[in-house]
N, C-alpha and C positions, 0 to 999 in steps of 0.2 A: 738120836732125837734131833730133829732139825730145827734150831732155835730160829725165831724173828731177829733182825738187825738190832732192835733196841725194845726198851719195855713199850715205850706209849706202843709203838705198831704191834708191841703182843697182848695187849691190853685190848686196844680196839678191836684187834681180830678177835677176841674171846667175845666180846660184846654181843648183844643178840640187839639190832638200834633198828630203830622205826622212825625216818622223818617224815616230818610233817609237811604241807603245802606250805608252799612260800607265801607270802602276802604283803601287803604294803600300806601304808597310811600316807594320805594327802591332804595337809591342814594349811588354813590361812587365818585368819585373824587371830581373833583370842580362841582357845580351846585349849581342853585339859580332860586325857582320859586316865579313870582307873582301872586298871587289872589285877582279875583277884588270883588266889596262889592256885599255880601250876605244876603238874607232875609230872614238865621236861624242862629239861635245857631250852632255854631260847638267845638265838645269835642274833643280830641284826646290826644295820649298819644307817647313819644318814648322808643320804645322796646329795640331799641341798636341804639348805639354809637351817637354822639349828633346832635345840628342843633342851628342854629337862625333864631326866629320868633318875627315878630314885627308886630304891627297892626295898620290903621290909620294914617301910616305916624310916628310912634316914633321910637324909637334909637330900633332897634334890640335887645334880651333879647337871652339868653342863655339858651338850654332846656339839659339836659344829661339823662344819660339812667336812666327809669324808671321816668321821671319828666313828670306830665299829664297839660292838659293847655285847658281852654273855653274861646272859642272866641263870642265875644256879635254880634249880629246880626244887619247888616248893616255897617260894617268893612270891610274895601280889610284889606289886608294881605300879607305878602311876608316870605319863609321861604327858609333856605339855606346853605350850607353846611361850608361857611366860608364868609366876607363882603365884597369879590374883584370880585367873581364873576359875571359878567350882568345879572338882570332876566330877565327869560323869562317867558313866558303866558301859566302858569298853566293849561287854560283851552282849548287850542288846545294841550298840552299833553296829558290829560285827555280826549279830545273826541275821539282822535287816537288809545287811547288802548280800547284791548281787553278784557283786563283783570283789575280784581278788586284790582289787586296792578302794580302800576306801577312805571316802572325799568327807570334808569336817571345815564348818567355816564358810564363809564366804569365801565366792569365787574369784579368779583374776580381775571377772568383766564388771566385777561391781565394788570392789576395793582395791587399793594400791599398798598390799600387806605381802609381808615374807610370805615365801611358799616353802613347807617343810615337807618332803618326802623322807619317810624312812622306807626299809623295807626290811626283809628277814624272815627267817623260819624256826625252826624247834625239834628239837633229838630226844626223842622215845628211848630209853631204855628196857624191853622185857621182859628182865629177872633182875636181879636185886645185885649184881655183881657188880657195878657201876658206882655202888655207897661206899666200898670201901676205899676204892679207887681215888675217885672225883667227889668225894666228900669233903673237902678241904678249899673246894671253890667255896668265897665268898659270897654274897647276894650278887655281888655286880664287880666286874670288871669293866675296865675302858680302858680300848685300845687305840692311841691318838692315832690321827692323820699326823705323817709328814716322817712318824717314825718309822724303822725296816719292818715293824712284824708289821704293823699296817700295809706299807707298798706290798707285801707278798698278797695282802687279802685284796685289795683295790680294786684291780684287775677281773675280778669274778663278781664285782658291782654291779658294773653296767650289762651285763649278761642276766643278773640278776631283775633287775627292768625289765629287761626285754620279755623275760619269762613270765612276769607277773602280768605285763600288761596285755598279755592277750594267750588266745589258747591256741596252740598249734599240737600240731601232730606230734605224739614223744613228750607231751607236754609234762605231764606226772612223772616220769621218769627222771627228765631234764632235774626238773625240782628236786628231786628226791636225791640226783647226783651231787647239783651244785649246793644243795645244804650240808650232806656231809661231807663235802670238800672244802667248806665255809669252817664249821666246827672242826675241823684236822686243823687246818690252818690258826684257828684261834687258839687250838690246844697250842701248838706250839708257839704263837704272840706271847700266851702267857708264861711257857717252858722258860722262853728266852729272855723272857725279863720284865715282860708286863706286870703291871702292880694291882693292886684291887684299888678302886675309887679312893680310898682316901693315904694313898700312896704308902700305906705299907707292905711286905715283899710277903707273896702269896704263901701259903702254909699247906701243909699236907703233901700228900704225894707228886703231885703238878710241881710243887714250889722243890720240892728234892732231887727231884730230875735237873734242876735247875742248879745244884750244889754239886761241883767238880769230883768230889769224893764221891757223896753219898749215892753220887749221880751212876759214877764209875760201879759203887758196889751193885747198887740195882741192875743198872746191864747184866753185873757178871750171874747176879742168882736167876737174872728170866734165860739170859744164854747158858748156860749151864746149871739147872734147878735140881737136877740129880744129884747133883755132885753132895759130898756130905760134909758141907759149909759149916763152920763154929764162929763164931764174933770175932776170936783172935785172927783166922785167917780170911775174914771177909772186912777185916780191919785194917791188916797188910795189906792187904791187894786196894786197900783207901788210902793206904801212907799214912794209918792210926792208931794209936797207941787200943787195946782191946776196949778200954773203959773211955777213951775220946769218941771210939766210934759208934757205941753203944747207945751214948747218953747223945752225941750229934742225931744219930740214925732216928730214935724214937722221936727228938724234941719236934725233929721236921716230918718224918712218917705218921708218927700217931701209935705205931706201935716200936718194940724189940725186936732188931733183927730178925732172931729166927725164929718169933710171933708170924710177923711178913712173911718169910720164905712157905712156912708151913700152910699159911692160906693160899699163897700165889701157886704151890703147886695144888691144891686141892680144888681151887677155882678152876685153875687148868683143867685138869682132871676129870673135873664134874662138867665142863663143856663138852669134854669130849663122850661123854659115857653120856649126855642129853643128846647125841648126836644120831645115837639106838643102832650105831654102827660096827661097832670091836667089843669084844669082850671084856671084862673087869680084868680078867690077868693080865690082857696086852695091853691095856691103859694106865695099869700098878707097872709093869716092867717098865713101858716109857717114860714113867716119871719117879724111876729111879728107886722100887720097890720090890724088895728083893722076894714077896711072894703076894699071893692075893689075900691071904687073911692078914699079915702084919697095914698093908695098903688099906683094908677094910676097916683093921680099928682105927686107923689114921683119919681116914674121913668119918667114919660115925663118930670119935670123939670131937671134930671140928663143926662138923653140917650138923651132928645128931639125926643124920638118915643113913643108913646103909646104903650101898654104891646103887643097889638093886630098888630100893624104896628114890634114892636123889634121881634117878635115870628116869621113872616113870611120876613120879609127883609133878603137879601143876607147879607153874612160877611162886606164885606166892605162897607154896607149904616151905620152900626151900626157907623163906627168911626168916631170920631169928632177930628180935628185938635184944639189944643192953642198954641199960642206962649209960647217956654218952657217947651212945653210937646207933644214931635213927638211921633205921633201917639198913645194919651191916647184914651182910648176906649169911654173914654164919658169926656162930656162938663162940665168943671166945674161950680158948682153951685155958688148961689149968695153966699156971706157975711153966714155962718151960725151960730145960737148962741146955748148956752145950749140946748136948749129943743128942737134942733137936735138928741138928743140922743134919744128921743121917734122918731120908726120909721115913727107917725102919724103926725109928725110935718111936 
């Protein structure tokens, strides 16, 4: 089995992602919009002069030129050029224009007011595999100007203008590349150490990738997921005592080691068998399943669909709701012990 370099690139490659059109906003004086909740991801960055954005209902945060910012999916939103003005509804702005940026405020030729450009787009997910994952983003990150994850994004800015302000040939395409080039990039601002708006250190899987251990263990279960992993020896390979790496693993993941591993290959898995490509036995032998029916009850005790029902079901039969966990893609399992680490278990 030929593993990816690291999780997030196996992660994303599992992804099924739909961007959205780019777009932009051009405000002068006073103005203040609101946006109601959304069910993507949205990246976005300001080009010039500043604004306030706050997500979920928290204290507005302060964005300045060159500060980029992701907003987690399933968040309204309000953004604005100072906190006195009334908002108004972003989205009858937005359906009224014409154009891919839209203008708010008085113009240059008739006040001497900042000029706020932002601009930005937004990441579709699917199917429902993206909740266990990126469930752990906050409503809002901000990624300052001046710091390194920022400089890697900068650079796809002014590009990002260019695209918006007019249409050219390639044009959709263009967009569609440089948005998911945008949210790669911000995945990793936030890997490397970016913090959530009110500067505490991100949590869930993103934020674990980020811990030298646990960070270590994750590579070794997406690059080797066959292998028949137990906490002790995916604790060693952390530099962990069984019970330091267990109670680390969960506090930052969300789940038990080999909670995680058991989804991460079943996810896999199930990508590949939505693919209506290979058979269920060559997709159980890749991922480390020593026949088709032991494989079989492994995913209907996780998805609760058979490999044959997960293959042909629509996106949303796959997701199973728990308390505690909106919209995880599959049902958690019972109680699992060691010898969960063998996928045959």
């Amino acid at each position: 089995m030929k593993s990816p370099a690291d999780p997030l690139s196996a992660v994303l490659a599992s992804l099924n992602v739909r961007t959205g059109s780019l777009s932009g906003l051009e405000a002068w004086g006073s103005w203040a919009l609101r946006f109601g909740v959304h069910e993507h991801i949205k990246i976005g960055a300001v080009l010039e002069g500043s604004c306030w954005l706050g997500a979920d209902g928290a204290e507005p945060v302060r964005f300045e030129t060159g500060d980029c910012f992701l907003l987690a999916a399933r968040e309204s939103f309000a953004v604005s050029g100072d906190l006195d003005t009334p908002y108004r509804s972003a989205e009858e702005l937005y359906q009224r224009s014409d154009s891919r940026i839209v203008r708010l405020g008085e113009t240059r030729s008739t006040a001497d007011q900042e000029r706020t450009l932002i601009v930005g787009g937004s990441v579709d997910f699917l199917d429902a595999t993206v909740a266990l994952l990126l469930g752990g983003l906050p409503p809002m990150v901000a990624i300052r100007a001046g710091t390194a994850q920022a400089k890697a994004i900068q650079p796809l800015l002014g590009v990002f203008l260019d695209e918006v302000s007019a249409v050219r040939l390639g044009t959709s395409v263009m967009s569609e590349r440089l948005t998911e080039i945008l949210f790669i990039q911000a995945l990793r601002a936030v890997v490397a150490g970016a913090h959530a708006t009110d500067g505490t250190a991100l949590p869930g899987w993103l934020g674990a990738l980020g811990d030298p251990r646990i960070g270590r263990a994750l590579l070794l279960m997406h690059q080797q997921a066959g292998r028949p992993w137990t906490v002790a020896t995916l604790g060693a390979q952390a530099g962990m005592s069984r019970a330091s790496f267990a109670a680390r693993f969960k506090e930052l993941v969300g789940l038990p080691p080999l909670d995680y591993l058991q989804r991460w290959r079943i996810l896999a898995a199930g990508r590949e068998l939505r693919r209506g490509e290979r058979t269920v036995a060559s997709v159980a032998s890749e991922w480390g399943y020593s026949s088709e029916s032991a494989f079989s009850t492994a995913f209907k005790r996780i998805t609760g669909l058979s490999p044959a029902q997960y293959r042909s079901a629509p996106p949303a039969a796959v997701i199973a709701r728990q308390d505690g966990w909106p919209a995880v893609p599959y049902r958690l399992p019972a109680a699992v012990d060691e010898r969960a680490g063998s996928p045959d278990a």
